[in-house]
N, C-alpha and C positions, 0 to 999 in steps of 0.2 A: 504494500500500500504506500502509496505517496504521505507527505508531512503538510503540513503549512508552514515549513522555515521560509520565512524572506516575507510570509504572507502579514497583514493587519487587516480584520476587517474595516470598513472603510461606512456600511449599510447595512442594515437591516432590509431581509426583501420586500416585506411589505411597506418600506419607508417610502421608494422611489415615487417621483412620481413626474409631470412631461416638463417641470423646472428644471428637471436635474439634468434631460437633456444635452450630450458631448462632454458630461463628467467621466472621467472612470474609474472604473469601483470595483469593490473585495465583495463578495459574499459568500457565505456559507449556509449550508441548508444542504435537505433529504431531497431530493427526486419525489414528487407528487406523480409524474408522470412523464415519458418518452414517442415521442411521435418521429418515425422516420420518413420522412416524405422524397427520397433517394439522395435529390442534390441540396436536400433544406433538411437541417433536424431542429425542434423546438425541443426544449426541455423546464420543465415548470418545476423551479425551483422554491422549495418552501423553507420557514423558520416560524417563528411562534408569534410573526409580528402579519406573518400572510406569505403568497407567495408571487413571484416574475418570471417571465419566461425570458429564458438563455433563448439566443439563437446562434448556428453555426450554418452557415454557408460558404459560397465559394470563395468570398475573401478570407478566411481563416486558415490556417496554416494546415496543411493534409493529417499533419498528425494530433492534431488536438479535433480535429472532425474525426474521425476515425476511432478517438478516444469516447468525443460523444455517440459515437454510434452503439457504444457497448451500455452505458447505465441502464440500468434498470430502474424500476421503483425500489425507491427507499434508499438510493445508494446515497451517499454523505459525500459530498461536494466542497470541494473551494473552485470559484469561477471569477476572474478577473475581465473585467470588458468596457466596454461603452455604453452608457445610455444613448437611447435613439428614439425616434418616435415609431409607432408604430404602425403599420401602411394598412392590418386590417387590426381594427381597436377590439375591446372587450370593453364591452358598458357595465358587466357583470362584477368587473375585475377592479378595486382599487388603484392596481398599478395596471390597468388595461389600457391606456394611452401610449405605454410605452415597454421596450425589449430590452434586453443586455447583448449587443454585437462581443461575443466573448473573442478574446482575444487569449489566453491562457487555462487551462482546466486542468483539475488535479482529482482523481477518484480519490480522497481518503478513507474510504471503508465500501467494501459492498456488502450486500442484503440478501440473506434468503427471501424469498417469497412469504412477504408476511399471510397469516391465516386470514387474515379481514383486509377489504380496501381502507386504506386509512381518510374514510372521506367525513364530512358532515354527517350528524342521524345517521348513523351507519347500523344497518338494520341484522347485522350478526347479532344471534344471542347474546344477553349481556355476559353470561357467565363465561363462555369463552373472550369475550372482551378483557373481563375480568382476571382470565389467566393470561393474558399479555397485557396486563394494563399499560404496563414502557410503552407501548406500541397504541393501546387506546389514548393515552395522555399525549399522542402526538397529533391525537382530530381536531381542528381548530376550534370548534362547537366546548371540547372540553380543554385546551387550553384556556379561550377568552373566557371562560367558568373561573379557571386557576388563578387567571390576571385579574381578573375583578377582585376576586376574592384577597387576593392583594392589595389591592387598589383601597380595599375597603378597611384592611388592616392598617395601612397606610395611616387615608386618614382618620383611625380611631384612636392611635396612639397620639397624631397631635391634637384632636380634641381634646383630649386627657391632659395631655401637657398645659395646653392653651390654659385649662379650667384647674391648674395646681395638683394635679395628680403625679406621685410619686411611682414610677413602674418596680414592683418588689418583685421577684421571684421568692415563694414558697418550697415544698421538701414534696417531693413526688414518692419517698418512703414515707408513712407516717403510721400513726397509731391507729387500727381498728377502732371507730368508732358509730354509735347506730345514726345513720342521717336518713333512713329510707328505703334504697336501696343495697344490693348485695355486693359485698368488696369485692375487689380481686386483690387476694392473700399472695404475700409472695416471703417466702419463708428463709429464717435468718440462718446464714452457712455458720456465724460466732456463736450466735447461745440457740442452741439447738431447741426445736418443740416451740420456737417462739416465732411471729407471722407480723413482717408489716403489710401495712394497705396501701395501692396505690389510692389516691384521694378522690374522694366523688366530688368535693368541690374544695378551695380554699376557706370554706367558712371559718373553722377555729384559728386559724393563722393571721386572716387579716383582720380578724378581732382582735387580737395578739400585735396585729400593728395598729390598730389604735388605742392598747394601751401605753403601746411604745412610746406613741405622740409623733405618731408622722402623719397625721392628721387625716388626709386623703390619699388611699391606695388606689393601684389598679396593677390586672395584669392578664396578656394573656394567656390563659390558664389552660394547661392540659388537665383531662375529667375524665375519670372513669368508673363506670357502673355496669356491674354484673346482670343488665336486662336483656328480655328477649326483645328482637331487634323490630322496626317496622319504620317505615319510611322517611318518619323526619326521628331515629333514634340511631346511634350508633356507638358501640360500647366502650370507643373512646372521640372524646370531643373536646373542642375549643372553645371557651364560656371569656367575654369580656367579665373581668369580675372587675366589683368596683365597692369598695367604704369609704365612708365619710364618717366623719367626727364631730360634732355640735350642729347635729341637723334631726329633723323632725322629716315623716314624710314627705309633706311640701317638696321642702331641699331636694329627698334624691328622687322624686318627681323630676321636679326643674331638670336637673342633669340629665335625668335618660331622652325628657323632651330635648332640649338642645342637642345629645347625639343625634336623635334620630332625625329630626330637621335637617343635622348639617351632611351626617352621611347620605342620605339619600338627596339634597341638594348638589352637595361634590359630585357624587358618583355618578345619579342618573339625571342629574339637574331635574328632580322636582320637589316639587314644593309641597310639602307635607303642610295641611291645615294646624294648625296652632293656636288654644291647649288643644292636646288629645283629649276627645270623649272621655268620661269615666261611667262607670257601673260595678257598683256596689257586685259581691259575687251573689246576693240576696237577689240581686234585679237581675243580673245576669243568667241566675237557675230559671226565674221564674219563667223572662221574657226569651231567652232561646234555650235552656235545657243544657246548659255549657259555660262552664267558665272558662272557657278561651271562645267567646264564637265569633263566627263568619257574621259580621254585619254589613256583609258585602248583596245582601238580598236580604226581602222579608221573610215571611212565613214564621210569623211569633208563635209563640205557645197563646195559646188561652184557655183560663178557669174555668171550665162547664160544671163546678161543682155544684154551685147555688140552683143553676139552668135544669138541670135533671133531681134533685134533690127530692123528687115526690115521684120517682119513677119505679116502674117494677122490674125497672129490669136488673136480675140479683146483681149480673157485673158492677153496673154503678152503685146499686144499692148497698154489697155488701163491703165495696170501698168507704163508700161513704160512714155507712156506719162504726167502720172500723176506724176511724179517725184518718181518713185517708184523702182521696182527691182522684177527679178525672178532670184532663184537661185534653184538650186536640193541637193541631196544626191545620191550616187551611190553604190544600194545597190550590190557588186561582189558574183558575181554566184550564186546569187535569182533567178533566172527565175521560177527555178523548183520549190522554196517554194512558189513566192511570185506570185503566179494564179492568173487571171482574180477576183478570188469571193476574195480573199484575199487582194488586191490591193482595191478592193469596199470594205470592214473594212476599211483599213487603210484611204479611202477618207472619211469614216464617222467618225473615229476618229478627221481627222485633222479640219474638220468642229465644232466638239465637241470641240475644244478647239480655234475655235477663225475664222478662215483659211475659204474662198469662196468656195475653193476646194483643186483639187487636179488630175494636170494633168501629165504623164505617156508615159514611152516607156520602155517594156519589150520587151529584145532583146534576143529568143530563137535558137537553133541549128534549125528549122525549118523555122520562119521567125521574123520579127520587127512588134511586134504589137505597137502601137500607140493611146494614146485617141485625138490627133488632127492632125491627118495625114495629113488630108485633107485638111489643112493650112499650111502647111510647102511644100516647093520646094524637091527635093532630096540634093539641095547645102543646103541648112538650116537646114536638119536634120543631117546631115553629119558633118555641123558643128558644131551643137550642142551635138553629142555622141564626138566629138573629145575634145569639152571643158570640156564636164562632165567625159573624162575621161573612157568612157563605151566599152566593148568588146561584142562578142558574150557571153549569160546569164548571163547580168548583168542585173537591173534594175533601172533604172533613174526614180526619182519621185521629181515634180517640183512645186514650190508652188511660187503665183506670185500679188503680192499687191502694194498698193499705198504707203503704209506705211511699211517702210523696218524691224524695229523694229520686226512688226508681223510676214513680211517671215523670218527673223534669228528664231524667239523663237518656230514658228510653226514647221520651221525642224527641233530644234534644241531635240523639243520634241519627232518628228517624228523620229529621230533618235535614240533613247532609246529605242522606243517601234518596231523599227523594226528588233534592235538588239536583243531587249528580244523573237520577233518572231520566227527569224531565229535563235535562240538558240548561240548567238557568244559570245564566253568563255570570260570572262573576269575574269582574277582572279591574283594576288599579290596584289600591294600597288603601284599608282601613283599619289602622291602630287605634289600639285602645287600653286604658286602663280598667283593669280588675282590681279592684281594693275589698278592704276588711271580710276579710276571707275566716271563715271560722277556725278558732285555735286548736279545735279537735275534732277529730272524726272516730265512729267508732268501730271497730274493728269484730265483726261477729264472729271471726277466726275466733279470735284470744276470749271473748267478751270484755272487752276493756278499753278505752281511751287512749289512742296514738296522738299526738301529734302532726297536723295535719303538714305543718312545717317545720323546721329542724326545731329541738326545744329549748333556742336560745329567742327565740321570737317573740317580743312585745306583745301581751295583752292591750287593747283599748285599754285606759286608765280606769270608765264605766264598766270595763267587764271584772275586773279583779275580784270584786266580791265575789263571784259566782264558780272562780277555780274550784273550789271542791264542791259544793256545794248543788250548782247547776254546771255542767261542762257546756252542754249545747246549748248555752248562753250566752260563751266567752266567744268571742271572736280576736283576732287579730291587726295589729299595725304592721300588714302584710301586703302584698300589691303585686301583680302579674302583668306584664304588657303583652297584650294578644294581638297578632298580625294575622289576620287575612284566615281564622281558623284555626292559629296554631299558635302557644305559649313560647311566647322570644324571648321573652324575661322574667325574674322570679326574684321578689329582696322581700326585705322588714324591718322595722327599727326592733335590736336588740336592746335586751335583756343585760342591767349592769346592776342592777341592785342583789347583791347575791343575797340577802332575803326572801326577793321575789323571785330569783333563781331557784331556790333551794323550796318552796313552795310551790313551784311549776313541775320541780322533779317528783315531788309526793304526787302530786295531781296525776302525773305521769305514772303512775307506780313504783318509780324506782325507789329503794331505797337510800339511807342516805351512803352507806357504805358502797353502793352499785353505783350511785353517781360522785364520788370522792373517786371512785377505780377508771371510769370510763371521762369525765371530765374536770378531775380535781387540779388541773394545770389552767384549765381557763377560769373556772372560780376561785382558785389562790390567786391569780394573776387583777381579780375583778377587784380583791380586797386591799389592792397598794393605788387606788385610783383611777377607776376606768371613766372615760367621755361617753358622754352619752354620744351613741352612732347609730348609724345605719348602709345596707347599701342593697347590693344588687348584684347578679350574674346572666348575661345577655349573653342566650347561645347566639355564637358568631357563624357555625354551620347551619343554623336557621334562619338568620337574619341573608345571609348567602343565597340562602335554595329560592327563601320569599323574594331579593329583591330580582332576582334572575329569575323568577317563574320556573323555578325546575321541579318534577314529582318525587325526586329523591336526594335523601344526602350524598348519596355516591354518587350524584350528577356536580357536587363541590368539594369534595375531599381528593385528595390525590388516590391514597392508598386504604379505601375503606375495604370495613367487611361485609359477608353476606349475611342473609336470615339465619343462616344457621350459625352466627358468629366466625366465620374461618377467613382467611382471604385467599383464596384459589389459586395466586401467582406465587406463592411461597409456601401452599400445605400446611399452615399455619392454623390451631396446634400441631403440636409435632410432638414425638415419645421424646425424652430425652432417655440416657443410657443408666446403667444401674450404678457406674459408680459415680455421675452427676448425683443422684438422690441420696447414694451413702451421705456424699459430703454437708447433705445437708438434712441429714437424720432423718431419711425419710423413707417409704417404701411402697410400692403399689399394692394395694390388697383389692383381689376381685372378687364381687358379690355376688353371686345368684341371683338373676331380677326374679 
């Protein structure tokens, strides 16, 4: 193979453009493609800025033609030449006004035959993609992904700067501790039998930097969490993390609004509305069945609790009586998509996720079908399209439980999916704040009271009486930014009075010895003078996928994994050998499923 000694790039090929005309220039870049036309060869040279077509004809020297006549796709180029214009254009092409008349070429590597064309949307399976990603991460569709994503890192860090943030790196070994979800343990080779954790987020640390008194952190944080995977999750991530010190919600309100303003004005130049909405997570359950939702379309939830409240019919009846609630979605001028055998999906769906059923009034220009007619009066149904809001070809779909929780999240889901059915556009940018989010949830696994966020999170000052007392009382000085559907951020104003620390861990059930073991470094540390703070952690592979419209994280990560956790170009897990686990006391023992 040839060298590039003597060579300097000089261009990037997608730089050129018909200014630069009778310069001449270095490039380097793969073969996109080879066209030999006998006494004309073109060759479309790429790099990650785009790509230019070489030409060699008869004024070129015999053996640099002769040279071009051998590339192939993919092969790795230096080409020295002249800009010229070009006699038939590409309107298609950035650089289509103009040619490289190459005067010099050097093959420095050639290519087997890659498994996929390396083009735009390239329609090979993603998993074999996947096993040559080197070779997917050279499609331009997933470079400019890569370069954004840059671009946006960019400018996050000097927002932060701008706004007096300090950039700290944190300990990517640290102490198991319970935040949620499941660590990934990785086991010590010095004191055997003992496990650190990569970190699911920088929480305790950069509380730990504002006891320091570095006032405002940030950083971008590597995150990992042992879950099963699905489209906007991936089991390791990038999270803008961010505290602040002498601030109340407001404060780290203000901040996330000003990132998101200036990112998405830098990057895509637009102009995000300012304040962002807010909804309570109380108004958010009620009115879409979600605390992240899509307010990018209607289709609200509504109460038919009162509306049917004298019906016979047991489903609502025996909700109701049971301290419970029915309420619907109304989905406007479905009739015609949403048929009898369609409406049967959707009632198998809603069962699939939790839901007894799923009862129905599809109101056509011919008549009002019904799945419980025959318990409704004419005044009861009358008033129940009048609450729900429903005209002729609308369809009302009603979901009705004991437990109210399940009829919000059953619609709230049902409502996603019968937008995605009936095909309803959703498309710009609407953020929005989630606030006072409840402080617990309760866990029918264990019978007991979790922590809905980690359990350093602010009570309301109003709810404190009701820690032990009432739980589903207490709510939180907690707050989520939802984009387009999906939760992009997640903070709280923390907890520094270890009194109310040590109060919140009873509520919790720990005791005081389980919480002195699990977090007696950040409570000794609260009692030499901790700032009142707060802050926040903004995934940056979400913030990526939303502002690029892409369906998955692995449309913005370089090296992500699959559903089943692995990543396919490195067979990744992989055994390790028996005297790796000696070293680190350990041993594989197999079960019997």
């Amino acid at each position: 193979m040839e060298t590039i000694k003597g060579l300097s790039r000089t261009h990037y090929c997608g730089e050129l453009r018909a200014a630069d005309a009778g310069n001449t220039v270095t490039l380097f870049g793969w073969v996109q493609r080879q066209r030999d036309l006998g006494q004309l060869i073109f060759v479309d040279l790429r790099d990650r800025t785009g790509l230019v077509q070489l030409a060699f004809d008869e004024t070129v020297a015999r053996d640099v033609f002769e040279k071009a006549s051998t590339v192939r796709s993919e092969f790795v180029l230096a080409a020295v030449g002249t800009v010229r214009e070009r006699t038939s254009k590409n309107p298609e092409l950035p650089t289509g006004d103009i040619e490289i008349a190459v005067t010099e070429l050097r093959i420095l590597n050639k290519a087997a035959t890659p498994p996929f064309e390396i083009v735009e949307n390239c329609k090979t399976d993603e998993l074999i993609r996947l096993q040559y990603r080197y070779l997917d991460l050279r499609r331009p569709d997933l470079q400019k992904n890569i370069l954004l994503r840059h671009r946006i890192t960019k400018v996050t860090r000097d927002y932060f700067d701008q706004n007096g943030f300090i950039e700290l790196e944190t300990p990517m070994l640290i102490k198991s501790t319970p935040e949620g979800a499941r660590d990934f343990l990785v086991p010590s080779r010095l004191h055997g039998g003992t496990f650190y954790a990569l970190p699911q987020s920088p929480q305790i640390y950069k509380q730990l930097c504002m006891v320091a008194g570095f006032d405002r952190y940030m950083q971008l944080a590597r995150c990992f969490r042992d879950e099963d995977l699905r489209a906007d999750r991936q089991p390791e991530f990038t999270q803008i993390d961010l505290e602040m010190s002498f601030v109340d919600v407001e404060d780290v309100l203000a901040i996330g609004e000003g990132y998101m303003k200036t990112v998405f004005k830098e990057v895509l130049d637009i102009d995000l509305p300012m304040p962002l909405p807010r909804l309570t997570y109380t108004e958010a359950m009620n009115r879409y069945g979600s605390d992240k939702p899509d307010v990018r379309f209607g289709m609200e939830l509504c109460d038919l609790t009162d509306a049917v409240a004298d019906t016979e019919f047991v489903v609502f009846k025996s909700a109701i009586e049971g301290g419970g609630t029915v309420r619907c979605i109304t989905a406007k001028g479905a009739a015609d998509k949403l048929t009898r055998k369609e409406i049967d999906k959707l009632t198998e769906y809603v069962k699939g996720i939790g839901a007894k059923g799923l009862a129905w009034v599809r109101w056509t220009a011919d008549n009002r079908a019904c799945s419980f007619a025959k318990f409704m009066t004419d005044e009861q149904m009358e008033r129940l399209l009048a609450t729900a809001g429903a005209e002729v070809g609308d369809v009302v779909l009603i979901v009705a439980d004991t437990v109210k929780y399940r009829v919000l999240s059953t619609l709230g889901s049902l409502r996603t999916e019968v937008a995605d059915r009936l095909g309803i556009e959703r498309t710009g940018y609407a953020p929005l704040w989630i606030t006072e989010f409840p402080f617990f949830e309760w866990n029918e696994e264990t019978e007991q009271w979790d922590a809905m966020h980690h359990p350093f999170t602010s009570p309301l000052d109003e709810c404190i009486p009701y820690l032990e007392t009432a739980p589903e009382k207490v709510f939180a000085k907690a707050y989520d930014l939802v984009l387009n559907g999906i939760e992009l951020a997640s903070g709280s104003i923390r907890i520094t009075d270890p009194a109310l620390q040590a109060q919140m861990f009873k509520a919790l059930g720990l005791s005081d010895e389980e919480a002195e073991e699990k977090f007696g470094f950040l409570t000794g540390a609260f009692r030499y003078g901790a700032p009142p703070h707060g802050g926040m952690g903004i995934g940056l592979d979400r913030l990526v996928m939303q502002m690029l419209g892409a369906s998955t994280l692995r449309d913005v990560i370089a090296f992500p994994k699959v559903q089943n956790m692995t990543e396919p170009m490195t067979a990744c897990p992989s055994p390790v050998d028996d005297a790796q686990l000696a070293e680190l006391s350990l041993s594989i023992v197999k079960t019997e499923d």
